[in-house]
C-alpha positions as CSV (number, residue, x, y, z in Angstrom):
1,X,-93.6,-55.9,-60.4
2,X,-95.8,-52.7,-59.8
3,X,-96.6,-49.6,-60.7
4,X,-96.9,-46.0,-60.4
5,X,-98.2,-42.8,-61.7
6,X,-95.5,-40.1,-62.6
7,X,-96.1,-36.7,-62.2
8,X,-94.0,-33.8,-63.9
9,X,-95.3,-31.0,-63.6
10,X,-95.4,-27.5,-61.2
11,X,-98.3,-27.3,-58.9
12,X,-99.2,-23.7,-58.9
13,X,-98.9,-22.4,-55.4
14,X,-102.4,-22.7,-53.4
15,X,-103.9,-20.9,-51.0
16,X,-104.7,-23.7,-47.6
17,X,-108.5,-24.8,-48.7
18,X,-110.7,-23.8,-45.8
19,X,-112.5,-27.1,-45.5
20,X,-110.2,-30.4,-43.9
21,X,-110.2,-33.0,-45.7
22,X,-112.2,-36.5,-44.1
23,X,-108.6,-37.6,-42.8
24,X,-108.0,-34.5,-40.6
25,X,-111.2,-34.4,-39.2
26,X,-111.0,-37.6,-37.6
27,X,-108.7,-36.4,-35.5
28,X,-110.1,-33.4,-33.2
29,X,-106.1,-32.5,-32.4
30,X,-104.7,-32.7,-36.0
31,X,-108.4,-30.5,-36.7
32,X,-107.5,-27.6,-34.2
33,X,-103.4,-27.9,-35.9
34,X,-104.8,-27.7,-39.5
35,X,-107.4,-24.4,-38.9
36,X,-104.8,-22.7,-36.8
37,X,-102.6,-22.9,-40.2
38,X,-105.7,-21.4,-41.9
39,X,-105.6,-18.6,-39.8
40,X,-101.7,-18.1,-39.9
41,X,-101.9,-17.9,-43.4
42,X,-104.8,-15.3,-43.5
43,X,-102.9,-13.5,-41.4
44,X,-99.7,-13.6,-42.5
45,X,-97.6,-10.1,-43.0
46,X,-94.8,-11.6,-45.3
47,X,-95.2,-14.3,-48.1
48,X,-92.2,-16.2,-46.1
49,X,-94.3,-16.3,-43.4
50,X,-97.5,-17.9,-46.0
51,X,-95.2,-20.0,-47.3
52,X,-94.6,-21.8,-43.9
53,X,-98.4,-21.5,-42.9
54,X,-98.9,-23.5,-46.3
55,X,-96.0,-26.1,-45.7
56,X,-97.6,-26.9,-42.2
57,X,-101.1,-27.0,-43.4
58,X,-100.3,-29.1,-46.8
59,X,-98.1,-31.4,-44.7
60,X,-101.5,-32.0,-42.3
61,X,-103.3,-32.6,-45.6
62,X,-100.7,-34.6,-47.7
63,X,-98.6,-36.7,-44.8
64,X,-100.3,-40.4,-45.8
65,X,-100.2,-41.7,-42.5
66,X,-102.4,-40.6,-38.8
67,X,-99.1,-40.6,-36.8
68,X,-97.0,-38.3,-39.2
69,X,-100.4,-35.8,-39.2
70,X,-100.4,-36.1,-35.5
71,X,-96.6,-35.2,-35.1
72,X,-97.0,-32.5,-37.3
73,X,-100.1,-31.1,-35.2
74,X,-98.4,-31.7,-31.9
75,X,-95.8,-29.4,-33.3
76,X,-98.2,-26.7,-34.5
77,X,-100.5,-26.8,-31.4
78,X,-96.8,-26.4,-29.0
79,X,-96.6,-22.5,-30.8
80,X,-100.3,-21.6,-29.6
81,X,-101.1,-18.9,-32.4
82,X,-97.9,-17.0,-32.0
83,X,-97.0,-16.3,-36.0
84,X,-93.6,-16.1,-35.2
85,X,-93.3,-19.4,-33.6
86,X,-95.2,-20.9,-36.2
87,X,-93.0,-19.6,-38.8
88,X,-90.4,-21.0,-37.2
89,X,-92.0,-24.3,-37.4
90,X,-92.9,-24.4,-41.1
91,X,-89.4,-23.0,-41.5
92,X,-87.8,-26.4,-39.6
93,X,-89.7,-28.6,-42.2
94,X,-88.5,-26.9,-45.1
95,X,-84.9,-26.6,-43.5
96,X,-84.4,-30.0,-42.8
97,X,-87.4,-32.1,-45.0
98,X,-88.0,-30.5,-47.7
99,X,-84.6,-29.2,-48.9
100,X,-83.4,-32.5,-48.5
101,X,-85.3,-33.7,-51.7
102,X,-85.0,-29.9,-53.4
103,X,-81.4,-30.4,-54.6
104,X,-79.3,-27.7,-56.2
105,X,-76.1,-29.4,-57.8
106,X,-74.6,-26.1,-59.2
107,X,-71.8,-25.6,-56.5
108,X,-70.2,-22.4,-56.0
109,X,-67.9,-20.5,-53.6
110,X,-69.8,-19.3,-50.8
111,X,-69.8,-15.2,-50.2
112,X,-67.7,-13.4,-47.4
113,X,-68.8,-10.1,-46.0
114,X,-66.3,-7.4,-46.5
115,X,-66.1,-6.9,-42.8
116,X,-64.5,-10.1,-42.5
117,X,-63.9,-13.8,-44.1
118,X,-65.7,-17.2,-44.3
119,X,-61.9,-19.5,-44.7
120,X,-63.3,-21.7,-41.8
121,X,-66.6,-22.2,-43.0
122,X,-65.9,-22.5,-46.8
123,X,-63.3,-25.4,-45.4
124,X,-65.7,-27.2,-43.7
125,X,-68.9,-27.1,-46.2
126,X,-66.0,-28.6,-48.7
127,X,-65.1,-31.4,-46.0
128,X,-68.7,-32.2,-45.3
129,X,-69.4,-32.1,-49.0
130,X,-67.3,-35.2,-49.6
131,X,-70.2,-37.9,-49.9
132,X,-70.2,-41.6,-50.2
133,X,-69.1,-42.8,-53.1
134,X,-71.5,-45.3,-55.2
135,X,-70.7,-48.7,-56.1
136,X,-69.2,-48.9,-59.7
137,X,-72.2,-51.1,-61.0
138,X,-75.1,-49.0,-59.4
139,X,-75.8,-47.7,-62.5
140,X,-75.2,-50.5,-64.6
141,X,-77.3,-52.7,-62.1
142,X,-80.5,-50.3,-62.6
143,X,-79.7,-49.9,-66.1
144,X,-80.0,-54.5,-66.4
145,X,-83.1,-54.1,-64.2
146,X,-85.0,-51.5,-65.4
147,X,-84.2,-52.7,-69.5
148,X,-81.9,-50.5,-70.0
149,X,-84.8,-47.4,-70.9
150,X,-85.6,-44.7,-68.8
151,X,-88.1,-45.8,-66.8
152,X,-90.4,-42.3,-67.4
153,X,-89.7,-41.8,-70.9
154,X,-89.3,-45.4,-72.3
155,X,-86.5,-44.0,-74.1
156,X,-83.5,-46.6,-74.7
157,X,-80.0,-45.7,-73.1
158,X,-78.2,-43.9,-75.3
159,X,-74.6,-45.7,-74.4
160,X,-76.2,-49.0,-73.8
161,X,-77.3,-49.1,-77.3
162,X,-74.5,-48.6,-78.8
163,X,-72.6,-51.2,-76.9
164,X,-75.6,-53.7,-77.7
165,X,-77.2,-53.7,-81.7
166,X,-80.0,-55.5,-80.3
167,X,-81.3,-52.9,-78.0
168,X,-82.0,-50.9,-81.0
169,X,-84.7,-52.8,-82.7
170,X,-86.6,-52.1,-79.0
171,X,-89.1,-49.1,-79.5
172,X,-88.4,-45.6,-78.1
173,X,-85.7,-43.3,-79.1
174,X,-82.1,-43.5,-77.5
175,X,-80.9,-40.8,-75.3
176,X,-78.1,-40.2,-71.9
177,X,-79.6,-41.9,-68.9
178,X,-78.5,-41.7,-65.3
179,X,-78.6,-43.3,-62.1
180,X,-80.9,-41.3,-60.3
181,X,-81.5,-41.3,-56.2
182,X,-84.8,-41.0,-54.4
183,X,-82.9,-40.2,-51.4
184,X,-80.0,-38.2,-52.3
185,X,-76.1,-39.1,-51.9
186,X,-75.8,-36.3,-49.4
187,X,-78.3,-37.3,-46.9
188,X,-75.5,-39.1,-44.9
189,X,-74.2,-35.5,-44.1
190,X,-77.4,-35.4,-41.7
191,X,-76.6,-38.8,-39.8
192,X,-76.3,-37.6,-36.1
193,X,-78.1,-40.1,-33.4
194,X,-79.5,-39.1,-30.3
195,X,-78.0,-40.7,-27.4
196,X,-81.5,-40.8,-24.8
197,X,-85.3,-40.7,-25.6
198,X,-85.1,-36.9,-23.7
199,X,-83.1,-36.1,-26.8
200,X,-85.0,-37.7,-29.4
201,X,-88.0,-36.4,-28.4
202,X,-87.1,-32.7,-28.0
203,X,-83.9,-32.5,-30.3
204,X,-84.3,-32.7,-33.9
205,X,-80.5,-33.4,-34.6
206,X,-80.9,-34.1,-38.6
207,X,-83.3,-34.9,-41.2
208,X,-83.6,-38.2,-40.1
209,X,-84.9,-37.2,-37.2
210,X,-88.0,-35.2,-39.2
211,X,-88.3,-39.1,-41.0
212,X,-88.7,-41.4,-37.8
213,X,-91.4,-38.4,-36.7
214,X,-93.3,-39.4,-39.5
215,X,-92.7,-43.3,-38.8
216,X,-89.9,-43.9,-41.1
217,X,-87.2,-45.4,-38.2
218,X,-85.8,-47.4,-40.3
219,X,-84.4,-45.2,-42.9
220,X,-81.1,-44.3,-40.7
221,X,-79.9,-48.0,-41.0
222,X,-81.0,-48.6,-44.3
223,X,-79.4,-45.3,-46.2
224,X,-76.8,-45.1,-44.2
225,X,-73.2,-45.1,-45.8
226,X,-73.0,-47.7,-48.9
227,X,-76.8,-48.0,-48.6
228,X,-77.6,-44.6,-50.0
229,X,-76.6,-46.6,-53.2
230,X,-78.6,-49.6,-52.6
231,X,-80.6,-50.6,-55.6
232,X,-83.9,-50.0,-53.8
233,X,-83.1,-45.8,-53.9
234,X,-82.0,-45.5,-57.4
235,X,-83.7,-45.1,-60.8
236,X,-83.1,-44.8,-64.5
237,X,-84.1,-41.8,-65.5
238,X,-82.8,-40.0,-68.7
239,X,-80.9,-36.5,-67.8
240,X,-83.9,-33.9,-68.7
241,X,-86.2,-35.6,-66.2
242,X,-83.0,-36.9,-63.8
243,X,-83.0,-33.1,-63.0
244,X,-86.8,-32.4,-62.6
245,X,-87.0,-35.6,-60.4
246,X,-83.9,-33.7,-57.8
247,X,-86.1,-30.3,-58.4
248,X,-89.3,-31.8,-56.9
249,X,-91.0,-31.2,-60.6
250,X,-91.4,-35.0,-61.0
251,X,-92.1,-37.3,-58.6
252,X,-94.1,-40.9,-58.7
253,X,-97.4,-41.7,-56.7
254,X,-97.6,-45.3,-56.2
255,X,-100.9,-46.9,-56.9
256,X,-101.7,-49.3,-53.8
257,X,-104.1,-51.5,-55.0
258,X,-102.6,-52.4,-57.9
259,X,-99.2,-52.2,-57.2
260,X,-98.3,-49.8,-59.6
261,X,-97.3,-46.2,-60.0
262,X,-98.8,-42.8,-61.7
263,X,-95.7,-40.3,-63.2
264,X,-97.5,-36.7,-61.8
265,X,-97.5,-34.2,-64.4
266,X,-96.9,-37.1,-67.3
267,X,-100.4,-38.5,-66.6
268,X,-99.1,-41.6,-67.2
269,X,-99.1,-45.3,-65.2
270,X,-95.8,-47.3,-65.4
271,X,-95.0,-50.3,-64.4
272,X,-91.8,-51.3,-62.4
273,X,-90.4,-54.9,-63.3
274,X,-86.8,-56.3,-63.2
275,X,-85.2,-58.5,-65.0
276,X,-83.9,-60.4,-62.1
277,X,-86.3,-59.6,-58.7
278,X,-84.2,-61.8,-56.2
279,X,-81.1,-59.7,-56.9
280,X,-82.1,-56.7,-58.5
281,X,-84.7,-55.8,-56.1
282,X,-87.1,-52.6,-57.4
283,X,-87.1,-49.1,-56.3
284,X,-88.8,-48.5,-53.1
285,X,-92.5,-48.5,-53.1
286,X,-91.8,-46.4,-49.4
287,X,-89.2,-44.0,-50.7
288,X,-90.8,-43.3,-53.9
289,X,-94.0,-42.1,-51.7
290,X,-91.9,-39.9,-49.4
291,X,-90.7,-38.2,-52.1
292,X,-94.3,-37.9,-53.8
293,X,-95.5,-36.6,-50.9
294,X,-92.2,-34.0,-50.0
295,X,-92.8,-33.0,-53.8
296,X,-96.4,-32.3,-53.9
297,X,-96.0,-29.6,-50.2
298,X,-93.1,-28.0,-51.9
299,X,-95.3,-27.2,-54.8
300,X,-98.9,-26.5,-53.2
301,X,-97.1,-24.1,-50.2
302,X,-94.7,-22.4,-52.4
303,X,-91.8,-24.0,-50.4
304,X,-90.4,-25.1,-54.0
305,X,-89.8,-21.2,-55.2
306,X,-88.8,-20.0,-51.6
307,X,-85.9,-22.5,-51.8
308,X,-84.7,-21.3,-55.5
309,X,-84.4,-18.1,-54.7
310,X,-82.2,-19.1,-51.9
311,X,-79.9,-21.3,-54.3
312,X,-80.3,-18.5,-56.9
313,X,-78.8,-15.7,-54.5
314,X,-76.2,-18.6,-53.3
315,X,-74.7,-19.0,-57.0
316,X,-75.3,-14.6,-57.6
317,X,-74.3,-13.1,-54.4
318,X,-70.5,-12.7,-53.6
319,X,-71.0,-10.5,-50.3
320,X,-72.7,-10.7,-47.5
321,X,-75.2,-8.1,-46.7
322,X,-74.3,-5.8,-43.1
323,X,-77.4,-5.2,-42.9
324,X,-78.1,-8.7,-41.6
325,X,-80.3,-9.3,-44.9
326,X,-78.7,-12.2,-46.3
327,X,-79.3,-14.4,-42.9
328,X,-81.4,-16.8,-44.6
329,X,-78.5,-17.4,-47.4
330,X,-75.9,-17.6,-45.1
331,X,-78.2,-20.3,-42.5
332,X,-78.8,-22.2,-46.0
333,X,-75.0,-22.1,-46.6
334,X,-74.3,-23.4,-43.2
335,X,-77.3,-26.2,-43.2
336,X,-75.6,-29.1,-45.0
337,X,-73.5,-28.9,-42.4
338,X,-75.7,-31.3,-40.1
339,X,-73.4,-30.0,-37.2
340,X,-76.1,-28.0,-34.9
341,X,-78.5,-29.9,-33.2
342,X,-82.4,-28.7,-34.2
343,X,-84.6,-27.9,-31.2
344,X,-87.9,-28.2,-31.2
345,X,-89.3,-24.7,-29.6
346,X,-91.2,-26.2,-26.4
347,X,-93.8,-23.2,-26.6
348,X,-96.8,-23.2,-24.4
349,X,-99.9,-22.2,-26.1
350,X,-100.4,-18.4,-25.9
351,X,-103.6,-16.0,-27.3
352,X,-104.2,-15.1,-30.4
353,X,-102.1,-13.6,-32.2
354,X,-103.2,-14.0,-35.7
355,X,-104.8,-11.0,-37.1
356,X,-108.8,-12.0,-38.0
């Protein structure tokens, strides 16, 4: 049993406070990383390029753990103060962190230019679309564990009720639940592994990789394949707040001390039990606070609206710009791929670019 707070809710986008918080000045590295994302924001000429000045700066403030702030510093401090460079870096973390959690289910056919034809690549996003298929009791597993209610709302499953007079007489009203994942079902897409340390180090090959950065090894063996479905990454969660929980609107922050969580946005602590611990284990305290954490940058930076427009012109646009302006849709078309390796930019630190 434990709990957490759950949070639904849209952070309005924020402007990096000048001051550190205590964390980040105890480190004099992850200090000079955070006011060097000050100063790219300030001086910023695009909002894309505040947006990634935001992600990197939130990340340094929000990341719960000293190694995870250090990678991302390390990372910041390799561009010098050369904006573009550090776009680019705020631009891998939404790329291959964030948008893993921002999920967009509306499918559509992707755009061709009229110069010439996407056949090849609208083949392959439908291969690699193809995910792992769930265990037929996932969802009636979380349903037994977590009572058969939505474990936000309370509210009783809608089909389980029916099925079983009793459940009625519980409080709550009935409505559609669903089996929801922390980690998403598509996340297996990104499963590439580095072959040397060389590689591991200065390749970024999938957003695992961005994971074990911030000292989460593990997760490649535990999600991969049939584990995606594993009781531990799934919740019940009723439809309405199924989809803000995939949107980065909801999110839970677990409460440490007393092993329970606080639902962001609901303002309300819930507590986690199940039915039967030894073999329906709980959600993942860990997960659940990766996504809190992935939720809470996407909303402060403004990472959160920067990826909806890109879905948006995904499911509105039917032909690619000539102009070269629909790059970033087309990149975000390719990115599920997981094909292309990531490269960290090994940039040596260069003057001052940032305007004052």
């Amino acid at each position: 049993m434990y709990s957490d707070q759950c949070t639904t809710m849209d952070y309005e986008v924020t402007p990096l406070p000048s001051e550190a918080t205590p964390e980040i000045r105890k480190d004099a590295e992850i200090l000079k990383a955070y006011e060097v994302a000050v100063r790219f924001e300030v001086g910023a000429g695009s909002d894309e390029f505040k947006t990634f000045a935001r992600v990197l700066g939130y990340l340094l403030r929000e990341l719960p753990s000293p190694k995870a702030r250090q990678a991302v510093a390390k990372q910041i401090l390799r561009c010098g103060e050369d904006p573009q460079a550090l776009a680019e870096c705020g631009k891998m973390f939404v790329d291959y962190h964030i948008s893993l959690f921002k999920q967009n289910k509306q499918y559509s056919t992707p755009p061709s230019s009229s110069g010439w034809t996407f056949t090849c690549i609208k083949e392959s996003v439908k291969s690699q679309a193809e995910e792992s298929s769930p265990s037929s009791n996932i969802r009636q597993d979380a349903l037994c564990r977590d009572g058969y209610c939505c474990i936000a709302s309370g509210n009783i499953d809608y089909e389980s009720a029916l099925a079983n007079p009793s459940l009625r007489e519980l409080h709550g009203d009935m409505e559609s639940t669903e089996a929801a994942h922390i980690f998403p079902q598509s996340l297996n897409r990104h499963i590439k592994k580095c072959h040397n340390q060389d590689e591991k180090t200065n390749c970024l090959s999938s957003a695992f990789a961005i994971l074990d950065m911030f000292g989460h090894s593990a997760l490649s063996e535990e999600l991969r394949g049939q584990g995606i479905h594993c009781l531990e990454n799934v919740l019940t969660l009723c439809d309405g707040l199924h989809k803000n929980f995939d949107h980065l609107r909801l999110w839970f922050e677990p409460i440490v001390v007393t092993q329970r969580f606080r639902q962001t946005g609901l303002q309300d602590v819930i507590t986690l039990t199940s039915s039967d611990p030894e073999n329906l284990p709980l959600p993942s305290a860990e997960y659940l606070a990766i996504h809190a954490c992935c939720s809470r940058v996407a909303n402060l930076s403004g990472a959160a609206g920067y990826l909806d427009r890109i879905y948006r012109d995904r499911d509105e646009i039917r032909v690619l710009a000539e102009d070269g302006s629909s790059a970033d849709l087309l990149e975000y078309l390719l990115l599920p791929l997981g094909q292309a390796a990531l490269t960290i930019p090994q940039v040596q630190p260069r003057g001052n670019l940032i305007s004052a």
